[in-house]
BAMARTOR-770941 format. One line per 2 residues: number of its first residue (from 1); their letters; for each residue x, y, z of N, C-alpha, C, CB. Coordinates in Angstrom, 1 decimal, decimal comma, padded with zeros to 4 digits. Last residue first. Glycine has a CB too. Example, Ala and Ser with C-alpha at 12.3 -4.5 7.8 and 13.67 -1.06 7.14 Angstrom:
// BAMARTOR-770941
2 = SA = 012,8/-002,2/007,1/013,7/-001,1/007,1/012,9/000,0/007,9/014,1/-000,6/005,7; 013,2/-005,7/007,8/012,3/-004,5/007,8/013,2/-003,3/007,8/011,3/-004,5/009,0
This chain:
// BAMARTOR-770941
165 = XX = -090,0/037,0/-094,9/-091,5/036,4/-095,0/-092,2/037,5/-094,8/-092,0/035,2/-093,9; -086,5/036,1/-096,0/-087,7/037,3/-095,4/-089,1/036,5/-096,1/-087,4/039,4/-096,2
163 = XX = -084,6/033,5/-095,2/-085,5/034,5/-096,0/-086,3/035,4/-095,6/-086,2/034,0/-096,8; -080,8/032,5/-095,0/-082,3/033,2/-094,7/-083,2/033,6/-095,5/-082,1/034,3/-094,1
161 = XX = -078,5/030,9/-096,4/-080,2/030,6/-096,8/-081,7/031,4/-095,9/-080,5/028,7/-096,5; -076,8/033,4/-096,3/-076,7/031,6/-095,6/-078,0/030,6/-095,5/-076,4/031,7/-093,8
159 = XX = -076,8/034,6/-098,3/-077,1/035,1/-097,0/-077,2/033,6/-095,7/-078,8/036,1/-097,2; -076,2/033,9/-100,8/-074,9/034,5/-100,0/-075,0/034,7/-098,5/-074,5/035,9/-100,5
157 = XX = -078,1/031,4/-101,9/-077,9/032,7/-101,7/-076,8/032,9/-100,2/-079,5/033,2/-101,6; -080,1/028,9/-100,7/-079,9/029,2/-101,6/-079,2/030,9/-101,0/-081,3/029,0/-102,5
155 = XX = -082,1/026,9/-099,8/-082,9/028,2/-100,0/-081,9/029,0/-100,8/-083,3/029,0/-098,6; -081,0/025,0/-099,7/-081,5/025,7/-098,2/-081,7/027,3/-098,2/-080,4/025,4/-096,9
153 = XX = -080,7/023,8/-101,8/-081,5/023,2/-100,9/-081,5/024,1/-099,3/-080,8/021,5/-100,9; -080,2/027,0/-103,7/-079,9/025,4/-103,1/-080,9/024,6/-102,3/-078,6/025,4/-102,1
151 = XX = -080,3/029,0/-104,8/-081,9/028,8/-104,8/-081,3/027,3/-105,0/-083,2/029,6/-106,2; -076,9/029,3/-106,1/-077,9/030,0/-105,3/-079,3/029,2/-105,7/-077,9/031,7/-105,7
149 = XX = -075,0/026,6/-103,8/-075,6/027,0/-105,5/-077,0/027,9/-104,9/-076,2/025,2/-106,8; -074,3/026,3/-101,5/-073,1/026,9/-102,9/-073,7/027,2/-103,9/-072,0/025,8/-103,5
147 = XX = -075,9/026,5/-098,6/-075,8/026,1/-100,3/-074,6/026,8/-100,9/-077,1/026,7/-101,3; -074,2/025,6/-095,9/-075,2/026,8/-096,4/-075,0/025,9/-097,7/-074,7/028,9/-096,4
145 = XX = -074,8/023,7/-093,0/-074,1/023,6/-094,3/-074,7/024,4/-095,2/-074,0/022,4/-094,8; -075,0/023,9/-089,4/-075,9/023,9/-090,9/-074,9/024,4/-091,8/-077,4/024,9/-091,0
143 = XX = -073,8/025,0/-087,3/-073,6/023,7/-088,2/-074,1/023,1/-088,7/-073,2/022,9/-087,9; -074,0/027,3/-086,5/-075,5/026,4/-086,0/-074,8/025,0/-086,4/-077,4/026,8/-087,2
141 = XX = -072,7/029,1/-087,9/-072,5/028,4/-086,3/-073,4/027,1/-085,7/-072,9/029,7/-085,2; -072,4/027,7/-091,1/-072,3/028,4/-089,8/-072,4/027,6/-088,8/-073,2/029,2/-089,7
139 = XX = -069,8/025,9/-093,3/-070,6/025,7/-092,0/-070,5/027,1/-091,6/-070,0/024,5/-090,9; -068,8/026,4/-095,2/-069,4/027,0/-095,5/-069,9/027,2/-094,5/-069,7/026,9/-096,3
137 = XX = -066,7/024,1/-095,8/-065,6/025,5/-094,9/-067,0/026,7/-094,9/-063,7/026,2/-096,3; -067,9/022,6/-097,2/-067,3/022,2/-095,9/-067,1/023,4/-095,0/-066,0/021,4/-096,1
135 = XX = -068,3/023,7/-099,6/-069,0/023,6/-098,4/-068,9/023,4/-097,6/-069,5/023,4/-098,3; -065,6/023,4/-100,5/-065,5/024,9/-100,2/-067,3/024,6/-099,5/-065,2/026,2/-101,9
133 = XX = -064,8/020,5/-100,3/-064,5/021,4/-099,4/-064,8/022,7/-098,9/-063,6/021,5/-099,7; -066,9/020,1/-102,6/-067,1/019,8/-101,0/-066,2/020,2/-100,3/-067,2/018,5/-100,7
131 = XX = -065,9/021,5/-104,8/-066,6/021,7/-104,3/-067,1/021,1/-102,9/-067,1/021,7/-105,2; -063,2/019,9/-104,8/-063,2/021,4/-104,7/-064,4/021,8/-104,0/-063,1/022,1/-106,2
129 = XX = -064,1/017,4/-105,7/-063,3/017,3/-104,5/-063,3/018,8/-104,0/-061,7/016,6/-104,7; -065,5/017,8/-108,2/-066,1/017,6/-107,0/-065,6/017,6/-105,9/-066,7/016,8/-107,0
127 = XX = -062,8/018,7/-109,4/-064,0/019,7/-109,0/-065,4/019,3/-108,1/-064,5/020,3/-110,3; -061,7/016,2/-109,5/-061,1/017,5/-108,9/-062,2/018,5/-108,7/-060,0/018,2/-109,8
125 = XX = -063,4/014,9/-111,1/-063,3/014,6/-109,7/-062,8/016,0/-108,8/-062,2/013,2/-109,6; -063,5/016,6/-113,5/-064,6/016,0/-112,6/-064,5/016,0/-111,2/-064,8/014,5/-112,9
123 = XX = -060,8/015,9/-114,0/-061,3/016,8/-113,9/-062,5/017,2/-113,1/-061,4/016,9/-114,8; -060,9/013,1/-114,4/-060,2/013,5/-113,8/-060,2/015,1/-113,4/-059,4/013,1/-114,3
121 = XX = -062,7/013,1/-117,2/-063,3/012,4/-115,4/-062,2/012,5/-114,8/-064,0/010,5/-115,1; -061,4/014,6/-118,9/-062,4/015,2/-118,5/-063,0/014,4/-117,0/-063,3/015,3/-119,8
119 = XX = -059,0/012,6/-119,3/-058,5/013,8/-118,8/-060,2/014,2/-118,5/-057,4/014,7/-119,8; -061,0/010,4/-120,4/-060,0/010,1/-118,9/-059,4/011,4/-118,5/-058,6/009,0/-119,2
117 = XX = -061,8/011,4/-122,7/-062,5/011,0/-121,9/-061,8/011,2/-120,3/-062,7/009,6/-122,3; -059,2/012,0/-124,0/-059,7/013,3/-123,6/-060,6/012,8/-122,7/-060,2/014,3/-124,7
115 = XX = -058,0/009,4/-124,0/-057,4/010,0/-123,6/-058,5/011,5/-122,6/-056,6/010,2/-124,9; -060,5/006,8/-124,0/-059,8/007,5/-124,9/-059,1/008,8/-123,8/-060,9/008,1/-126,2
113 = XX = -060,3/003,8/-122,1/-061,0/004,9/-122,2/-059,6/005,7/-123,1/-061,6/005,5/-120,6; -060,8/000,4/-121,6/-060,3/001,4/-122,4/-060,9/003,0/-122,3/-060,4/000,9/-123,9
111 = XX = -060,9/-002,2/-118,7/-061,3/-001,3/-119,5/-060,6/-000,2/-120,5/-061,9/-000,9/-118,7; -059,6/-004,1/-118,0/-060,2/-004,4/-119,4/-060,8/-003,2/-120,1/-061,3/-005,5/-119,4
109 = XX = -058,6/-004,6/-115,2/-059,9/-004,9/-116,0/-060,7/-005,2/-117,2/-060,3/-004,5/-115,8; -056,6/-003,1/-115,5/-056,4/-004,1/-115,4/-058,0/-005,2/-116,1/-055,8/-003,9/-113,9
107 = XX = -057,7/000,1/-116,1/-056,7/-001,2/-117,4/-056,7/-002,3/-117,0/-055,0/-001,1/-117,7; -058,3/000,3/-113,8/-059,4/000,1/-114,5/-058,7/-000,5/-115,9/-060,3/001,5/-114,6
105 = XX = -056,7/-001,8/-111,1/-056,8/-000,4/-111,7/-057,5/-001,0/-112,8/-055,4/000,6/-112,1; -058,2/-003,7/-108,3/-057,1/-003,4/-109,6/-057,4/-002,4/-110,5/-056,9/-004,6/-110,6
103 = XX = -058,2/-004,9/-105,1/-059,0/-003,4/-106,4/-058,0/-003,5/-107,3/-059,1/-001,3/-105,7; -059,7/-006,9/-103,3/-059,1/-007,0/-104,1/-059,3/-005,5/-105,0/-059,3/-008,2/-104,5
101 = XX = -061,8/-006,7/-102,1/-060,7/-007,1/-100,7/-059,5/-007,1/-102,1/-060,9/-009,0/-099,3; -063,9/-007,6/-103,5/-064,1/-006,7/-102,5/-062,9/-006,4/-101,6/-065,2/-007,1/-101,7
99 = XX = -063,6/-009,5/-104,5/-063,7/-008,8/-105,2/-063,7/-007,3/-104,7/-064,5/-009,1/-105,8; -061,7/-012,5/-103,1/-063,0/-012,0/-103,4/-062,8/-010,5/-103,7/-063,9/-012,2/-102,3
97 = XX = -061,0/-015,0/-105,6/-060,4/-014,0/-105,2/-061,4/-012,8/-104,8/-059,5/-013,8/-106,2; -060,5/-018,5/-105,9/-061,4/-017,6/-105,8/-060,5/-016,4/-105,5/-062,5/-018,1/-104,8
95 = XX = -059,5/-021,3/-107,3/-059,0/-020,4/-106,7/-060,1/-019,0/-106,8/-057,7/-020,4/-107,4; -060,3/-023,8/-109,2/-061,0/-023,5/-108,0/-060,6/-022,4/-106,9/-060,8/-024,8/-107,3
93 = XX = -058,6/-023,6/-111,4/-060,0/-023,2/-111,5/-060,4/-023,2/-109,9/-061,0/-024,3/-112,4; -056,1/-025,1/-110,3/-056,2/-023,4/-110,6/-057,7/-023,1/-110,1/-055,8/-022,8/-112,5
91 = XX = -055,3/-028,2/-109,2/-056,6/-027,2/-109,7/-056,9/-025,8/-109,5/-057,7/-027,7/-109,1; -052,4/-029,6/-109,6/-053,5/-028,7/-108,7/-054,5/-028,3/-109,8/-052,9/-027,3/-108,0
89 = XX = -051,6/-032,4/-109,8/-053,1/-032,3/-109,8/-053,3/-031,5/-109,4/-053,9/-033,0/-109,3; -049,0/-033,0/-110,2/-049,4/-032,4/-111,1/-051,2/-032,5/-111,4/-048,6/-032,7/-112,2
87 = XX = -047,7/-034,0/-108,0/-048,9/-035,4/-109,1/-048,8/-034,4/-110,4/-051,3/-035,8/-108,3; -046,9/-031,9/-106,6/-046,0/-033,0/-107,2/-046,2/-033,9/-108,3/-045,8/-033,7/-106,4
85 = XX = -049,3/-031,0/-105,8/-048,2/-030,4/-107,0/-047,5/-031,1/-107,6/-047,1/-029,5/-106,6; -050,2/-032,8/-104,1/-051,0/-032,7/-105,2/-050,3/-031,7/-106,6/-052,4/-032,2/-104,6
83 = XX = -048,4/-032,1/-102,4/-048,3/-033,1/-102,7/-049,1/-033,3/-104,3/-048,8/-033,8/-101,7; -048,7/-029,6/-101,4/-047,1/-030,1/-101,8/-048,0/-031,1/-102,8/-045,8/-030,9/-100,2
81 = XX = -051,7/-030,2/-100,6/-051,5/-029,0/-101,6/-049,6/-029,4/-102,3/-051,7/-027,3/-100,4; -051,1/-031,7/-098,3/-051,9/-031,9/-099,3/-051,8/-031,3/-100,5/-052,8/-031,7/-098,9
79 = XX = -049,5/-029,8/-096,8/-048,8/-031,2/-097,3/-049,6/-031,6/-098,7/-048,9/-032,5/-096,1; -051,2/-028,1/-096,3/-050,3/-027,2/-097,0/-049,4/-028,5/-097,6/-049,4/-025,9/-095,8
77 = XX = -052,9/-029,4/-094,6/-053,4/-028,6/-095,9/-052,5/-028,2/-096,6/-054,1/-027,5/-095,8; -051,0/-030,2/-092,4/-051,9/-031,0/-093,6/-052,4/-030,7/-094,7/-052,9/-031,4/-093,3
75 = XX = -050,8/-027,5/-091,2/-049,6/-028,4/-091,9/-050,0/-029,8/-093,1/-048,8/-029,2/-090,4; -053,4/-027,1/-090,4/-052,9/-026,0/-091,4/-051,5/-026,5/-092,7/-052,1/-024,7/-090,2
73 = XX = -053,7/-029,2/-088,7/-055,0/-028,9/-089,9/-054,1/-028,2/-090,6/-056,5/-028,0/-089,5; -051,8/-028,6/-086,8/-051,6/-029,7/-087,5/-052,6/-029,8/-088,4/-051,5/-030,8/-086,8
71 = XX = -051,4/-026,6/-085,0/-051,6/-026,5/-086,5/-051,1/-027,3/-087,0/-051,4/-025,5/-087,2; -052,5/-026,6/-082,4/-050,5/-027,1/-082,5/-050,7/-026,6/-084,2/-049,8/-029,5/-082,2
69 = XX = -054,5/-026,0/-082,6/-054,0/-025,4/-081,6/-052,3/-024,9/-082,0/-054,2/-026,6/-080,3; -055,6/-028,5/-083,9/-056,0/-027,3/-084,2/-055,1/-026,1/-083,2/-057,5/-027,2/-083,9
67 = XX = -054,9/-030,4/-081,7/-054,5/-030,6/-083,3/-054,9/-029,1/-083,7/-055,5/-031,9/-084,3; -056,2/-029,6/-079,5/-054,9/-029,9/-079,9/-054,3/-029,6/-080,7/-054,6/-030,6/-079,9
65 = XX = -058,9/-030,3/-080,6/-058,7/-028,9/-080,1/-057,1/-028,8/-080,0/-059,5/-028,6/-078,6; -058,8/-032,7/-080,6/-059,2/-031,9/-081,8/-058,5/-030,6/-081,7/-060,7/-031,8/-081,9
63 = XX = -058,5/-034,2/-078,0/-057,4/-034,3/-079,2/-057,5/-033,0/-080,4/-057,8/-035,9/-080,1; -061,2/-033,1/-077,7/-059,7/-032,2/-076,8/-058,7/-032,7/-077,8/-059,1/-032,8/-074,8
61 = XX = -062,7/-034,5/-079,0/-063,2/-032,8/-078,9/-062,0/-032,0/-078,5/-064,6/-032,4/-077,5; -061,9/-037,0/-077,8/-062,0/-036,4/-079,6/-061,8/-035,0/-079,5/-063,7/-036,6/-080,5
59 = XX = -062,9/-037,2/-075,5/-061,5/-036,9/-076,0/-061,3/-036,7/-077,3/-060,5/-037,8/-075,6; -065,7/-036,8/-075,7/-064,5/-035,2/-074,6/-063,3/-036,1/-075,4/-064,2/-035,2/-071,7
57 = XX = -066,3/-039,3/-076,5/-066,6/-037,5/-077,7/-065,4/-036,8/-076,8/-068,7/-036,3/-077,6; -064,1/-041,9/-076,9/-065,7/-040,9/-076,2/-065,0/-039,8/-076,5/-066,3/-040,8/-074,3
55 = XX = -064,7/-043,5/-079,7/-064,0/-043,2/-078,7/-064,8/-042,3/-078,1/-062,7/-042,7/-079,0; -065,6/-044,3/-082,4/-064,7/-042,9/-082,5/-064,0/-043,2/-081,1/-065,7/-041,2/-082,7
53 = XX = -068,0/-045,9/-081,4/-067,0/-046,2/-082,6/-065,5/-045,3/-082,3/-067,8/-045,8/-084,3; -069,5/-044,1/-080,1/-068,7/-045,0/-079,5/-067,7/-045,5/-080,4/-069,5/-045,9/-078,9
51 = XX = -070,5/-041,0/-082,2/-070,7/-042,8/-081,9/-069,4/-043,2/-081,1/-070,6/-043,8/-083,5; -071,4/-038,0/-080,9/-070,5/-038,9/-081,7/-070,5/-040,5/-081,0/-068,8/-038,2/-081,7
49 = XX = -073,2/-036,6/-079,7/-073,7/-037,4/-080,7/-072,8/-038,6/-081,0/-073,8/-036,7/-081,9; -071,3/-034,2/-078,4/-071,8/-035,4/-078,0/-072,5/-036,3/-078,6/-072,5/-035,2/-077,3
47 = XX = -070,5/-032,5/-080,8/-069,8/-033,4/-080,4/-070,5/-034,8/-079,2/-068,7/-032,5/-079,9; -073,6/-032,7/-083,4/-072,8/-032,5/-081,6/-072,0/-033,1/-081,4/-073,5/-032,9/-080,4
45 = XX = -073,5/-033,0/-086,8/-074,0/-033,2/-085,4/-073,2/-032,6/-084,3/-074,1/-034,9/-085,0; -072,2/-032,6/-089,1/-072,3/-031,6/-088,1/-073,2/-031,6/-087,3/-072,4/-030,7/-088,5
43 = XX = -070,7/-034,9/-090,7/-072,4/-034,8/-090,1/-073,1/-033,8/-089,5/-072,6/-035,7/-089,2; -068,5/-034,0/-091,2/-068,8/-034,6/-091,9/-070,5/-034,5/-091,7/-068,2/-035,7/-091,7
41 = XX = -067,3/-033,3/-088,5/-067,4/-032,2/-089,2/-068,0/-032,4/-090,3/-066,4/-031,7/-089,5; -067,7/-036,1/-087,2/-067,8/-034,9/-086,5/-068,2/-033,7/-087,5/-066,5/-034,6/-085,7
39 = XX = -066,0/-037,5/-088,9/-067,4/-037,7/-088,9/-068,1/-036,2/-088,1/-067,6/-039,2/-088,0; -063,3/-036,1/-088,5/-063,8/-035,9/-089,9/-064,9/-036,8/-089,8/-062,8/-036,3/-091,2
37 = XX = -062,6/-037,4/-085,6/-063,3/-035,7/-086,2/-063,7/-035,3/-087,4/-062,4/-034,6/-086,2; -063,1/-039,6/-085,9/-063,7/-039,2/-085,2/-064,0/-037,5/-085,4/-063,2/-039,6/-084,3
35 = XX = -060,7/-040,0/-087,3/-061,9/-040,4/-088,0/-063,0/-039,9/-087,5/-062,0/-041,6/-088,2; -058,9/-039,4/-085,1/-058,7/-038,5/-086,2/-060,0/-038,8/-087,1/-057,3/-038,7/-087,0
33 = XX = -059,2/-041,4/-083,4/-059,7/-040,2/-083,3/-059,5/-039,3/-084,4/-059,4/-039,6/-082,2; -058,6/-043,7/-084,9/-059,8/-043,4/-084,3/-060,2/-042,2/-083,9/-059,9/-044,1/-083,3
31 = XX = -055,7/-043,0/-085,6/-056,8/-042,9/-086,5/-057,9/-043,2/-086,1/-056,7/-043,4/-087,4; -054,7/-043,0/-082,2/-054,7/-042,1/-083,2/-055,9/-042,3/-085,0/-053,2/-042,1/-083,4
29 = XX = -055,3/-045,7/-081,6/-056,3/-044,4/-081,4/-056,2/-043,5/-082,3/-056,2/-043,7/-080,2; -052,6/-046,8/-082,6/-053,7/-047,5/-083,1/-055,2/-046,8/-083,1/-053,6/-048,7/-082,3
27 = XX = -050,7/-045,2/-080,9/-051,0/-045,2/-082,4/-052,4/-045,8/-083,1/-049,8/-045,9/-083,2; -052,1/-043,8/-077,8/-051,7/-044,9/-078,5/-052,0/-045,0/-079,9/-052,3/-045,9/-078,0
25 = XX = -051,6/-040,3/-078,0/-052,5/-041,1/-077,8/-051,6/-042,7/-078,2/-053,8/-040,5/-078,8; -049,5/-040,8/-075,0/-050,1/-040,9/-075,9/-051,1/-039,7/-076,9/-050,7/-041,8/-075,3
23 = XX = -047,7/-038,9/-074,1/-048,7/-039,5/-073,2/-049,7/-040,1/-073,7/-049,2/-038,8/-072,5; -046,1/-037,1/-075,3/-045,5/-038,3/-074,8/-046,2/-038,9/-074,1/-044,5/-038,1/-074,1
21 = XX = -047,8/-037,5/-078,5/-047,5/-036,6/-077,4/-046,6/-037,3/-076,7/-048,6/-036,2/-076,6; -047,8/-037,1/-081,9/-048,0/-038,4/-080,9/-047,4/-038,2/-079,6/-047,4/-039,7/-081,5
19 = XX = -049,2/-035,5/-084,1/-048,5/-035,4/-083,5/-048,9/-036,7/-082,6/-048,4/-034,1/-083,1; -049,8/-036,0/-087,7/-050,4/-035,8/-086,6/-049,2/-036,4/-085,4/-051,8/-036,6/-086,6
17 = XX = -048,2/-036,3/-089,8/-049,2/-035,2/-089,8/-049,5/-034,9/-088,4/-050,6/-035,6/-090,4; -048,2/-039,2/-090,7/-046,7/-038,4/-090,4/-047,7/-036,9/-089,5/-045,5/-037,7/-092,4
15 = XX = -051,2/-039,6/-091,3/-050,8/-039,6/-089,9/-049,4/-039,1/-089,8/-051,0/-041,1/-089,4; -051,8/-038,8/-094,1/-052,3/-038,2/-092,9/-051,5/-038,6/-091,8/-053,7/-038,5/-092,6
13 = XX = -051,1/-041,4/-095,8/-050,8/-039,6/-096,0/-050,9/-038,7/-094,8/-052,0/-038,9/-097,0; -052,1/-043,6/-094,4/-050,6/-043,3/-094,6/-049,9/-042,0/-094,8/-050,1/-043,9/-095,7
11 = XX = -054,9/-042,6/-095,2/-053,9/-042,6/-093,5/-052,7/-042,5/-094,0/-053,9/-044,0/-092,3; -054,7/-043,3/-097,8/-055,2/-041,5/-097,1/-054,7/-041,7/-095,9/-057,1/-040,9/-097,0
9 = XX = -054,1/-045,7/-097,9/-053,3/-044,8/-098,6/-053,8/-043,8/-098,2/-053,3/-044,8/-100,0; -056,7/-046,9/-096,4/-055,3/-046,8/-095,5/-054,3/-046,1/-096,4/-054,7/-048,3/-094,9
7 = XX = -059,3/-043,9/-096,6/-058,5/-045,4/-097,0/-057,2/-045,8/-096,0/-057,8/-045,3/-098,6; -061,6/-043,3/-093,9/-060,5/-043,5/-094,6/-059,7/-044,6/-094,8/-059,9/-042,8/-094,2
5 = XX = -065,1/-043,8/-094,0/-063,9/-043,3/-093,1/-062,7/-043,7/-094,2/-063,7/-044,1/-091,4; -068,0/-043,5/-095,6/-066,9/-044,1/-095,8/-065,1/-043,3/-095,0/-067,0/-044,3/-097,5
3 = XX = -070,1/-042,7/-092,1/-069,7/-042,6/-093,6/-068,1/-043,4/-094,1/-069,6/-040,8/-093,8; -071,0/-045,3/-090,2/-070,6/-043,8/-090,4/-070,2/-043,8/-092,0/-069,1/-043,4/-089,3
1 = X = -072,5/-047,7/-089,7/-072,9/-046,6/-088,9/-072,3/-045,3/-089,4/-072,4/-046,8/-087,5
């Protein structure tokens, strides 16, 4: 009925893991419901779906919610990870870093730029930073933004882009 549930070397690993309340669960449940949630997440059916095998779904769903609660998923991942150090099985390659949440300076990357290059786009910048302030500070009253450059996009000229018709 369910996918291949766990060895008993993968329980042995797992269960120190999991907490055993003072109200049970009875040990023997315990890996019933713990199999119960890795079919659960396995199949991504409904917790109601879940087969009688597992136990009834509300207490899976609440053990679950427990275990997640107390961070016993978090303590497992971080055992798993000890452990697989120990073997000398981590797997670097699978480490992702997303690119967007990460900025390293343009040497870091690889890039080279020649001195006078890198002094003239520093330059650049400073004068684009110059120039949007000094339109910034150009607003009339209306809070229309006059041109800086004469025959600009608003026509251009000291007079705040009016024109005679």
């Amino acid at each position: 009925m369910t996918r291949a549930q766990l060895t008993d070397e993968e329980w042995s690993f797992i269960e120190p893991y999991l907490p055993v309340g003072e109200y049970g669960p009875y040990p023997q449940r315990l890996r019933q419901q713990f199999e119960g949630v890795i079919w659960k997440f396995r199949s991504g059916a409904q917790w109601r779906e879940m087969p009688d095998l597992f136990g009834a779904w509300s207490t899976v769903h609440n053990r679950f919610r427990q275990w997640r609660d107390a961070g016993v998923f978090e303590a497992l991942l971080e055992g798993m990870i000890a452990e697989a150090a120990e073997r000398g099985r981590v797997d670097l390659s699978l480490v992702s870093v997303d690119s967007t949440t990460v900025r390293a300076h343009h040497d870091a990357a690889g890039m080279r730029l020649e001195e006078s290059v890198l002094d003239a786009l520093e330059k650049a910048v400073v004068e684009a930073e110059a120039a949007r302030q000094k339109g910034a500070a150009r607003r009339n009253k209306t809070g229309r933004v006059t041109s800086a450059i004469p025959g600009g996009p608003n026509g251009g000229g000291s007079d705040g882009g009016a024109s005679s018709a």
